[in-house]
C-alpha positions in Angstrom: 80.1 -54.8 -131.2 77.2 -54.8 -128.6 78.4 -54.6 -124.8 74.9 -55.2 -123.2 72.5 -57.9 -124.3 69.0 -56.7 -124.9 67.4 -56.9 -121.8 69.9 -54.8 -120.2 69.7 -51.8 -123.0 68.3 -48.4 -121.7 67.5 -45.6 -123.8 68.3 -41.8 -123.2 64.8 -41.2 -122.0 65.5 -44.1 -119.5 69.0 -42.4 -118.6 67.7 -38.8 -118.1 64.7 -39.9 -116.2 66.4 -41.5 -113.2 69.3 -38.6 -113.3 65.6 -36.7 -112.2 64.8 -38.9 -109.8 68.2 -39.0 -108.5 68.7 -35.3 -108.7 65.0 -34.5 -106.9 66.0 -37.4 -104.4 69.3 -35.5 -103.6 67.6 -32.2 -103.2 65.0 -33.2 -100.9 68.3 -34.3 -98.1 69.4 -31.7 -95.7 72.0 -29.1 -96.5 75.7 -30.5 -95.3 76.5 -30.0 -92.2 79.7 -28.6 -90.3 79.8 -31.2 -88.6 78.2 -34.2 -87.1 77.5 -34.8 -83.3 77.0 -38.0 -81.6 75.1 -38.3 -77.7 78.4 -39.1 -76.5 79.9 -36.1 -78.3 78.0 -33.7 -76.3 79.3 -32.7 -72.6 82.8 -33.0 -71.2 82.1 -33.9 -67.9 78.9 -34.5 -65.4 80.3 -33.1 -61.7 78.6 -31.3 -58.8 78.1 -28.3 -61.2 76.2 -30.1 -63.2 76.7 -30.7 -67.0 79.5 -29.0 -69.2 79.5 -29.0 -72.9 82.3 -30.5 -74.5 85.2 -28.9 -76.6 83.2 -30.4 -79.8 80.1 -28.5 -78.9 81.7 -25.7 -78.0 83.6 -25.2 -81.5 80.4 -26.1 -83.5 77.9 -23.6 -82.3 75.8 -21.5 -84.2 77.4 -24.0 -86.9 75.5 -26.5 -89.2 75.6 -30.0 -87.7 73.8 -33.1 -88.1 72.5 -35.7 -85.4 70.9 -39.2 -85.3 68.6 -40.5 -82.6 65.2 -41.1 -82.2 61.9 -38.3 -82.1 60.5 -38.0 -78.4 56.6 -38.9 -79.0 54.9 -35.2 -79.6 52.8 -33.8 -77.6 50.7 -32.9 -80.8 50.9 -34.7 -84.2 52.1 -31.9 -86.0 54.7 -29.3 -84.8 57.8 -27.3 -84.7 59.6 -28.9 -82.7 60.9 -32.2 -80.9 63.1 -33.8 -78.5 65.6 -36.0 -80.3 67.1 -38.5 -78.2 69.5 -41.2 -77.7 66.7 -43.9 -77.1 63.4 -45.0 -78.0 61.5 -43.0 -75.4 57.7 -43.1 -74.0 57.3 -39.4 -72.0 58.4 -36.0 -72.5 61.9 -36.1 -71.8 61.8 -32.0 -70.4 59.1 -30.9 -68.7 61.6 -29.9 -65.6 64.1 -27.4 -64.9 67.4 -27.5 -66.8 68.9 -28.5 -63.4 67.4 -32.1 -64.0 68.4 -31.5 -67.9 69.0 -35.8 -69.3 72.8 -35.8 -71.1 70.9 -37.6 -73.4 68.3 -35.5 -75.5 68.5 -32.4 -77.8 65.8 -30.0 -78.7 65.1 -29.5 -82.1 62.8 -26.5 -83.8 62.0 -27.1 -87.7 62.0 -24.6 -90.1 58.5 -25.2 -90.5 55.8 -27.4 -88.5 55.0 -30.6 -89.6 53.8 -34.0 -89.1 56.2 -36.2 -87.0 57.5 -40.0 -87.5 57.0 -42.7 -85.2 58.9 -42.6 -81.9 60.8 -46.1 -83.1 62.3 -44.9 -86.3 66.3 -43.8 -86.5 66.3 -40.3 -87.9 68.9 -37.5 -88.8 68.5 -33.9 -87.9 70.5 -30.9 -89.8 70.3 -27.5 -88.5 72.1 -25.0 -86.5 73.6 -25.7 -82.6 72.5 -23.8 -80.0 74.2 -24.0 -76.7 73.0 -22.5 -73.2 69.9 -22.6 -71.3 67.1 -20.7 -72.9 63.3 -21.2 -72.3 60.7 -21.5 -75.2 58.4 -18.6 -74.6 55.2 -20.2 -75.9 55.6 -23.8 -74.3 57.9 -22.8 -70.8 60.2 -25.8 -72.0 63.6 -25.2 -71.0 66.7 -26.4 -73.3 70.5 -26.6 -72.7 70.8 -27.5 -76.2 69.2 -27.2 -79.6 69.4 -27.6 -83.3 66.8 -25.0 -84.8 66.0 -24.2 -88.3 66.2 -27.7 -88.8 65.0 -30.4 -91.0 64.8 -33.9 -90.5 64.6 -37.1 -92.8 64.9 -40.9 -91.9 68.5 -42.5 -91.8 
């Protein structure tokens, strides 16, 4: 008895090529994160002391997590690193203090530079949290938070 009519057969070259395809496809994602932040996941409260990271945050640092929002335009094509942030945005998001830090932006350092997408696109970030204010040596950009060794791919 035949359970497929002919158009529908595959045969084992068929089979094992896209398990490949699949398998290269799979590889090529991020490694799984610890967990997975959201924008409004991020601080606890906004007072006169400014900005405090929230009970999430806190228990995920140094940890592997995973983010979606949108790449900050550069300021060169290729890099390694990038604001992600909640919105579509048209300016750097941190050339100020970490006093006038937006709730609403993350820095993120690849594990290696590359060319970056267009400013429009949804993407997801996996790498490891960072919490506390540190400034980037080479650029003077100061951070509150940050996903470094990361990678990114589009979601």
């Amino acid at each position: 008895m035949k359970l497929f009519p002919p158009q529908l057969r595959i045969n084992r070259r068929q089979v094992l090529g896209a398990i490949g395809i699949a398998g290269v496809a799979l590889s090529a994602r991020p490694a799984a994160a610890s967990g997975t932040l959201t924008f409004d996941d991020l601080y606890a409260s906004f007072g006169v002391l400014g900005l405090k990271f929230s009970d999430k945050v806190q228990k995920l640092k140094e940890q592997t997590v995973s983010m979606k929002g949108f790449m900050a335009p550069p300021l060169k094509a290729e890099s390694n690193f990038f604001v992600l942030t909640e919105i579509p945005m048209q300016l750097c998001p941190f050339c100020s203090s970490d006093a006038d830090w937006p709730d609403n932006i993350v820095v993120v350092y690849l594990d290696r530079a590359q060319t970056f997408e267009q400013a429009n696109a949804t993407i997801e970030v996996t790498g490891t949290l960072e919490v506390g204010s540190w400034t980037d040596p080479e650029t003077g950009f100061v951070s509150l938070l940050r996903i470094v060794d990361a990678r990114f791919s589009a979601a």
